[in-house]
PABA-562811 format. One record per atom (N, C-alpha, C, O): x, y, z; atom name; residue in one letter. Coordinates in nm, 2 decimals, decimal comma. Each point is the difference from the previous one (the first is absolute). Example, Ala and Ser with C-alpha at 12.3 -4.5 7.8 and 13.67 -1.06 7.14 Angstrom:
<nodes>
{{1,32 -0,57 0,78} 'N' 'a'}
{{-0,09 0,12 0,00} 'CA' 'a'}
{{0,09 0,12 0,00} 'C' 'a'}
{{0,10 0,00 0,07} 'O' 'a'}
{{-0,14 0,11 -0,14} 'N' 's'}
{{0,09 0,11 0,00} 'CA' 's'}
{{-0,08 0,11 0,08} 'C' 's'}
{{0,05 0,11 0,01} 'O' 's'}
</nodes>
This chain:
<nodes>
{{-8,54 -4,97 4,02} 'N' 'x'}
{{0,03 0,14 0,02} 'CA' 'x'}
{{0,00 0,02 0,15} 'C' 'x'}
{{-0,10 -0,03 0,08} 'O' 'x'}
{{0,23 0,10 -0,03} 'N' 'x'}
{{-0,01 0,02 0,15} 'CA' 'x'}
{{-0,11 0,09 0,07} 'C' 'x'}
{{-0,08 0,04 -0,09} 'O' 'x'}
{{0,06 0,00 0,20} 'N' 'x'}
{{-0,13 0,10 0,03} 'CA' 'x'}
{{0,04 0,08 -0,01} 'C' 'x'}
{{-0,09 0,08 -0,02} 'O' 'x'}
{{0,25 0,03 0,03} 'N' 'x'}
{{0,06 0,11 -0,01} 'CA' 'x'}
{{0,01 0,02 -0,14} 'C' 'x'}
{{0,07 0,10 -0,02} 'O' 'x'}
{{-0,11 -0,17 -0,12} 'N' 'x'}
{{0,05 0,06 -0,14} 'CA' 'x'}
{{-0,15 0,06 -0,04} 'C' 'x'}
{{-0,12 -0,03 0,03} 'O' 'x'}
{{0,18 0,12 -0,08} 'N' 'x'}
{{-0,09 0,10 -0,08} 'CA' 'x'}
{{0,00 -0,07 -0,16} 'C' 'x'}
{{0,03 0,09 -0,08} 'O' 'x'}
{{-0,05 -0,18 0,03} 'N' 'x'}
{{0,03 -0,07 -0,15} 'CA' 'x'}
{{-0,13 0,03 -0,03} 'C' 'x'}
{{-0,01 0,07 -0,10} 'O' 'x'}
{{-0,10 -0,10 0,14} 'N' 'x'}
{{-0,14 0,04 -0,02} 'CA' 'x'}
{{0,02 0,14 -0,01} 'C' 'x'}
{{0,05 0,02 -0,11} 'O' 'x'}
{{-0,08 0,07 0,18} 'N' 'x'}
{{0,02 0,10 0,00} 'CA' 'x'}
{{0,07 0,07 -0,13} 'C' 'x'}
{{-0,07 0,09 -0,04} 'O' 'x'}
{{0,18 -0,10 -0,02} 'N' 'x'}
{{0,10 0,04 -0,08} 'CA' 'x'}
{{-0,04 -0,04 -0,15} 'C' 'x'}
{{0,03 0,06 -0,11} 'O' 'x'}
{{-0,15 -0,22 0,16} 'N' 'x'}
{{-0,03 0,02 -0,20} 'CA' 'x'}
{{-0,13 0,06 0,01} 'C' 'x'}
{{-0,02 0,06 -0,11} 'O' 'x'}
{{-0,10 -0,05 0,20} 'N' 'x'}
{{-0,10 0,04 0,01} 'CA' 'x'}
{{0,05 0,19 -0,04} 'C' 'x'}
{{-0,07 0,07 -0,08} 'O' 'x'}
{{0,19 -0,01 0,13} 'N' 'x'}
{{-0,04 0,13 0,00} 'CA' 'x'}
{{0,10 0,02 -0,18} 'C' 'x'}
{{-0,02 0,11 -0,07} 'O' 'x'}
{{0,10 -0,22 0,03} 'N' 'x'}
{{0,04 0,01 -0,11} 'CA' 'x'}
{{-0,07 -0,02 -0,09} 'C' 'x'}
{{-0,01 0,08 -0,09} 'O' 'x'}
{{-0,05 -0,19 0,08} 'N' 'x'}
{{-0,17 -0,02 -0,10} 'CA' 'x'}
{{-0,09 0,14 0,04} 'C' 'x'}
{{-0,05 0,06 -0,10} 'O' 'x'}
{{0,03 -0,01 0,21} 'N' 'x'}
{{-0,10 0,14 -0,04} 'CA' 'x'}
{{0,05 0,11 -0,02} 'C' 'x'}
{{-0,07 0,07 -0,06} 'O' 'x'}
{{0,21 0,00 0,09} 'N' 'x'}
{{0,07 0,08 -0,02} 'CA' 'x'}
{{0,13 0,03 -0,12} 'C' 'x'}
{{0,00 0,09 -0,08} 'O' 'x'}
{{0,07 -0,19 0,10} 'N' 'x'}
{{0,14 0,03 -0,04} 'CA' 'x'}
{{0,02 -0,02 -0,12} 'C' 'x'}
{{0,05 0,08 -0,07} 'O' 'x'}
{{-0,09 -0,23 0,03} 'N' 'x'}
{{-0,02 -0,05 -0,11} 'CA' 'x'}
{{-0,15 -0,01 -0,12} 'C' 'x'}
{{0,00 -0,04 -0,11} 'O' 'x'}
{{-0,12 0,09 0,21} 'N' 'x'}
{{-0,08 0,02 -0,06} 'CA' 'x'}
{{-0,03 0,06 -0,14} 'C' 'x'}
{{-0,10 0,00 -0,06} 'O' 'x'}
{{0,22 0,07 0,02} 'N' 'x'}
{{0,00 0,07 -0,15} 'CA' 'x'}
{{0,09 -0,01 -0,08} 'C' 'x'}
{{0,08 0,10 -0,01} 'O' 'x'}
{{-0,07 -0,18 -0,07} 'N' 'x'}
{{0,07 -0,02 -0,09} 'CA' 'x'}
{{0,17 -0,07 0,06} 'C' 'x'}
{{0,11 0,03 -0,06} 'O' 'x'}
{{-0,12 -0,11 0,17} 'N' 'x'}
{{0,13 -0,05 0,09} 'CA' 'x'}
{{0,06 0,09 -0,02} 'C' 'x'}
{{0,08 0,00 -0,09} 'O' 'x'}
{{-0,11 0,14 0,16} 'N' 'x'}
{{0,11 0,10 0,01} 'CA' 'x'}
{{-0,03 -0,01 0,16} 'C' 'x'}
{{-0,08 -0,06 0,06} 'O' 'x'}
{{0,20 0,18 -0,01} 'N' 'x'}
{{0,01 -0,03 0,17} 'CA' 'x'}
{{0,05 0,13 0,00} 'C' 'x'}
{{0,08 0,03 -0,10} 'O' 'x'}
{{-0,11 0,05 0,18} 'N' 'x'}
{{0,11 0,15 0,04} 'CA' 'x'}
{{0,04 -0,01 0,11} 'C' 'x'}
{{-0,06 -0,06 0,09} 'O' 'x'}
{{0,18 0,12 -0,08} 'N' 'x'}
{{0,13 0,01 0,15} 'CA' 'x'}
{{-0,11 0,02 0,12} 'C' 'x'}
{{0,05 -0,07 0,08} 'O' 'x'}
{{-0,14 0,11 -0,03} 'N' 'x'}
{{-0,06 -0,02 0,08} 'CA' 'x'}
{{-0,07 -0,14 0,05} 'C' 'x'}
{{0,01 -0,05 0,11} 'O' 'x'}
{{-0,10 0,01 -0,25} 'N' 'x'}
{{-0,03 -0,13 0,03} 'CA' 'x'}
{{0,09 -0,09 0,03} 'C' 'x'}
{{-0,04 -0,08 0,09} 'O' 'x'}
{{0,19 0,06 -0,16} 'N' 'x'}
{{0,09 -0,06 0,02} 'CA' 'x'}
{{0,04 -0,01 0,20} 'C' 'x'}
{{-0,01 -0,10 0,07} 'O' 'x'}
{{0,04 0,23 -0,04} 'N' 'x'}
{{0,04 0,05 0,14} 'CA' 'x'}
{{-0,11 -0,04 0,08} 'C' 'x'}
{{0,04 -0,04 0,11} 'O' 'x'}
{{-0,20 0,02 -0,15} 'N' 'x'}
{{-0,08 -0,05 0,08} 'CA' 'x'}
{{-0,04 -0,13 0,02} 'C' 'x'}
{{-0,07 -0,04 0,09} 'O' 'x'}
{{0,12 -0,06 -0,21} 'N' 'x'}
{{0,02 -0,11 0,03} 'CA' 'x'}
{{0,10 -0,07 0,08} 'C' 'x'}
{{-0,01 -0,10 0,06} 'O' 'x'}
{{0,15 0,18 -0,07} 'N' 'x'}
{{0,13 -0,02 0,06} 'CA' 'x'}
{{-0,06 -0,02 0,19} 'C' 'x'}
{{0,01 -0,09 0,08} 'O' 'x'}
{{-0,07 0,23 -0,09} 'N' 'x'}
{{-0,01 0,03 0,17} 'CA' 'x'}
{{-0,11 -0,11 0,06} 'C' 'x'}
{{0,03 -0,06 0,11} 'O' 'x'}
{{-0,16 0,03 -0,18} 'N' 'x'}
{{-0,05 -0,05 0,00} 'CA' 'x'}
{{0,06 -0,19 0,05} 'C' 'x'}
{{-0,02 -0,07 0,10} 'O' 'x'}
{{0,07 0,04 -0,18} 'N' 'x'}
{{0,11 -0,10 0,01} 'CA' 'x'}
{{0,04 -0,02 0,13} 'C' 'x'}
{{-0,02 -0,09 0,08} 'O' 'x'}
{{0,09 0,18 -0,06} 'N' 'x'}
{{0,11 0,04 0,12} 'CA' 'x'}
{{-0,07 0,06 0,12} 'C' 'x'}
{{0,06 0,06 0,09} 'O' 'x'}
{{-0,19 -0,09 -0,09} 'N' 'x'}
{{-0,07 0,08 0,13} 'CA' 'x'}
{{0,03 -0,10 0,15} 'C' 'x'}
{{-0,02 0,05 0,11} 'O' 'x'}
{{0,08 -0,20 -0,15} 'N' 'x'}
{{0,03 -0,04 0,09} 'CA' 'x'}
{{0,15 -0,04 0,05} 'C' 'x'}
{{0,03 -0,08 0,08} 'O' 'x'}
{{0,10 0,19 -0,18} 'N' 'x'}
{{0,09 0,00 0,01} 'CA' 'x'}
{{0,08 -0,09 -0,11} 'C' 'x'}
{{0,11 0,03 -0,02} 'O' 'x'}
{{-0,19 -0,15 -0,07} 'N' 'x'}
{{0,09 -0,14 -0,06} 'CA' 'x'}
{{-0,11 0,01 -0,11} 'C' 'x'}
{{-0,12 0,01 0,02} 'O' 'x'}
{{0,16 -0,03 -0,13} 'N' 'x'}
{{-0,05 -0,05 -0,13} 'CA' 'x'}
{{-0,01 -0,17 -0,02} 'C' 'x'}
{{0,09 -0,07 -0,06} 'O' 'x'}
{{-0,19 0,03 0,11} 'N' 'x'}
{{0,01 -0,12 0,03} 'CA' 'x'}
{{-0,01 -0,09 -0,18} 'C' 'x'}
{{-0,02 0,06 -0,11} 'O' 'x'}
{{0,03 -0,18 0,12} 'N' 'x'}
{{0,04 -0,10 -0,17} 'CA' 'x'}
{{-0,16 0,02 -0,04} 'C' 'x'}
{{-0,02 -0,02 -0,12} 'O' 'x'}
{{-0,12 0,05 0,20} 'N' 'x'}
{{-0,14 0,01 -0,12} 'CA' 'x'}
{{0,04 0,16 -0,02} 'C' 'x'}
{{0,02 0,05 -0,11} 'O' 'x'}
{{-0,01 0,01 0,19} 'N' 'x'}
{{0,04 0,18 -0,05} 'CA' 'x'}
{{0,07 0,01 -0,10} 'C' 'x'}
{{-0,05 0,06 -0,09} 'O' 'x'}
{{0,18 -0,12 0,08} 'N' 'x'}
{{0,10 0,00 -0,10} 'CA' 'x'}
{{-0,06 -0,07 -0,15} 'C' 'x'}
{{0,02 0,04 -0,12} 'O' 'x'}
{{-0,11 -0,16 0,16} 'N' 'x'}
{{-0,04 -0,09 -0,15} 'CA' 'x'}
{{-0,08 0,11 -0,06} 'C' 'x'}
{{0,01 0,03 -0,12} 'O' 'x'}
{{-0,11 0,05 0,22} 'N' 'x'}
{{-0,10 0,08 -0,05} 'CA' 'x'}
{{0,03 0,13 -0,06} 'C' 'x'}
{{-0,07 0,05 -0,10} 'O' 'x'}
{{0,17 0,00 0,16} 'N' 'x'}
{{0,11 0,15 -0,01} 'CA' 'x'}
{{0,02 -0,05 -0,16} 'C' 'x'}
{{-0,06 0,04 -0,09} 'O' 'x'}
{{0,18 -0,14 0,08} 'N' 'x'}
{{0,04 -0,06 -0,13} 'CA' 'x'}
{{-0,10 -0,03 -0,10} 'C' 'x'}
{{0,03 0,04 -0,11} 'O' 'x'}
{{-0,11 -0,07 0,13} 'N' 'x'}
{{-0,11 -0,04 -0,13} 'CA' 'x'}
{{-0,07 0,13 -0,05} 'C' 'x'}
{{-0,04 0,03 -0,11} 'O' 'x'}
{{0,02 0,06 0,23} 'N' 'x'}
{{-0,10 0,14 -0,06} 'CA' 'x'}
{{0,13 0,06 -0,07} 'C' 'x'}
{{-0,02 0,06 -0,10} 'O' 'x'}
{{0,21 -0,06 0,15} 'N' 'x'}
{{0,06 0,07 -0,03} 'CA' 'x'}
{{0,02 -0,01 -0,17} 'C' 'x'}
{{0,02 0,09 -0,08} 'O' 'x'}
{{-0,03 -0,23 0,03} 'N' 'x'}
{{0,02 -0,06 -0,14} 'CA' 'x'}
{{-0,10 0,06 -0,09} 'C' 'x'}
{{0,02 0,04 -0,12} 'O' 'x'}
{{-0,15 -0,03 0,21} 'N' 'x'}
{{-0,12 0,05 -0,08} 'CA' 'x'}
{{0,01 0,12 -0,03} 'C' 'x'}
{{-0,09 0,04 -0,07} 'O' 'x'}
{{0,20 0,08 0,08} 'N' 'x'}
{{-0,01 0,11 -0,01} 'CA' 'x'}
{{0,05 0,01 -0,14} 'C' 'x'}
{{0,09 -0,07 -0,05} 'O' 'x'}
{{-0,19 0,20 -0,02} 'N' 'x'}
{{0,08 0,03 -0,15} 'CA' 'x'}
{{0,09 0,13 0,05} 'C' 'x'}
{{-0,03 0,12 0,03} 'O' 'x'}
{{0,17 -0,21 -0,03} 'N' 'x'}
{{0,08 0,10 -0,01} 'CA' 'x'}
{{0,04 0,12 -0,11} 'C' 'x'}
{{0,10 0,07 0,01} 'O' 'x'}
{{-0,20 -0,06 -0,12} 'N' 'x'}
{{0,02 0,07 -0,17} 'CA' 'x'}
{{-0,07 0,14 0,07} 'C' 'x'}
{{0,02 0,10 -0,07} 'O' 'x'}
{{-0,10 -0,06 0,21} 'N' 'x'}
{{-0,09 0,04 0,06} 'CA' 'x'}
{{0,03 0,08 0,09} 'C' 'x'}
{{-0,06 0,10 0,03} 'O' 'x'}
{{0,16 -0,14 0,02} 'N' 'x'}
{{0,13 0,05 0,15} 'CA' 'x'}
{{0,12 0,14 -0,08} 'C' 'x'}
{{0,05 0,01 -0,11} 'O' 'x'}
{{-0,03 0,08 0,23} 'N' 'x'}
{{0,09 0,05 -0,03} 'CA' 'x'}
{{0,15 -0,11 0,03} 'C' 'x'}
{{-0,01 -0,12 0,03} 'O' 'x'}
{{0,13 0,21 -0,06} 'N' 'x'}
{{0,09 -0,08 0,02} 'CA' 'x'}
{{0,03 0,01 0,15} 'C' 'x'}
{{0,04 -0,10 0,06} 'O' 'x'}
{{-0,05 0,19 -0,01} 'N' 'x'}
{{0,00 0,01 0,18} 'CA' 'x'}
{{-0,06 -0,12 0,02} 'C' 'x'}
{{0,06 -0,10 0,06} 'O' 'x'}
{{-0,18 0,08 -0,08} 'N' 'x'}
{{-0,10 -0,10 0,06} 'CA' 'x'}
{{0,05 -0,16 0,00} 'C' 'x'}
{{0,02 -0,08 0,09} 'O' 'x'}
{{0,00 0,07 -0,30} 'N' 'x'}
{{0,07 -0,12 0,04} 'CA' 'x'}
{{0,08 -0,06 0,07} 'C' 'x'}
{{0,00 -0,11 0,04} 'O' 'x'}
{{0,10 0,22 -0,02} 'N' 'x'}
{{0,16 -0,02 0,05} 'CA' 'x'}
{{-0,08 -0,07 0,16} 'C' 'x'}
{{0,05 -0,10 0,06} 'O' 'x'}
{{-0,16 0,16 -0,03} 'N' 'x'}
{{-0,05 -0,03 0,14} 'CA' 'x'}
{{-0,05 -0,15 0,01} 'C' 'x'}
{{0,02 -0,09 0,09} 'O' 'x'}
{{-0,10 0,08 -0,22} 'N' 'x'}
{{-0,03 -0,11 -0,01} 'CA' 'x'}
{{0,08 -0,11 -0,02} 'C' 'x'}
{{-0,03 -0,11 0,04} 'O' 'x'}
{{0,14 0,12 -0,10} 'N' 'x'}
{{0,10 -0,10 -0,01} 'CA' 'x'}
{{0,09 -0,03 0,13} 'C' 'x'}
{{0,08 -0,09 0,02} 'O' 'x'}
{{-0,11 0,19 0,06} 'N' 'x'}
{{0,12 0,01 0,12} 'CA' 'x'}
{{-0,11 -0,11 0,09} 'C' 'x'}
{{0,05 -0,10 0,06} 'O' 'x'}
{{-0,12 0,12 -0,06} 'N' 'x'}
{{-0,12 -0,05 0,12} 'CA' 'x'}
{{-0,01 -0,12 -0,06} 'C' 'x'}
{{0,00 -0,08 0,09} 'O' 'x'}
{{-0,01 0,00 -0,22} 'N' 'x'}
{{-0,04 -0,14 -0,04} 'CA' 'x'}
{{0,19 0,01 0,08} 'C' 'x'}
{{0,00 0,05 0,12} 'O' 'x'}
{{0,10 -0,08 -0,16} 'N' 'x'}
{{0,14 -0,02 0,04} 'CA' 'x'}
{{-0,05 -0,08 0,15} 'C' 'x'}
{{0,02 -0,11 0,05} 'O' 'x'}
{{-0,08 0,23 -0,01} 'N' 'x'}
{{-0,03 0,04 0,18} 'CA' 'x'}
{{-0,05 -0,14 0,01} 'C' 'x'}
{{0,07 -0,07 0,07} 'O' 'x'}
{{-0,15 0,01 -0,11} 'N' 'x'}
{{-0,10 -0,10 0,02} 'CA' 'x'}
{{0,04 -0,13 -0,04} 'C' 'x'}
{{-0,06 -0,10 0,03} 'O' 'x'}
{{0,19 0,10 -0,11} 'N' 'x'}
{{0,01 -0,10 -0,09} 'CA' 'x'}
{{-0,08 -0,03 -0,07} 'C' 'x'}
{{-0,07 -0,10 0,02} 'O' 'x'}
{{0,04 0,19 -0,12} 'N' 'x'}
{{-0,12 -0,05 -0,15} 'CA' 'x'}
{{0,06 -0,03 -0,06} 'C' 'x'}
{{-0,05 -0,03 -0,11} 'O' 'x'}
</nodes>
């Protein structure tokens, strides 16, 4: 992992926040993992492995359809 990625960061706050209930995630947590990500400009390949794995974990039966649409746009983003 390079010293500029936040991948630690992204599952530590997805394990205590985002996904901590029932793998649901709301447009915010989504948007704060994105920026989070991107705080050094580049979504680096552990950001992306890590982005990609919490993104699979989500119950999408849980999401409005706005949210999904977000969520499917952003795995694309990443190549998931």
């Amino acid at each position: 992992m390079s010293d500029g990625s936040r991948a630690k960061e992204i599952e530590q706050y997805s394990f205590l926040y985002a996904l901590a209930n029932d793998d649901v995630i709301s447009e915010s947590e989504l948007s704060f993992m994105k920026k989070l990500a991107l705080k050094d400009g580049v979504i680096d390949e552990e950001e992306k492995r890590v982005l990609c794995s919490l993104l699979d974990r989500v119950n999408e039966d849980h999401v409005d359809d706005q949210l999904k649409k977000s969520l499917h746009d952003f795995s694309k983003e990443l190549g998931c």
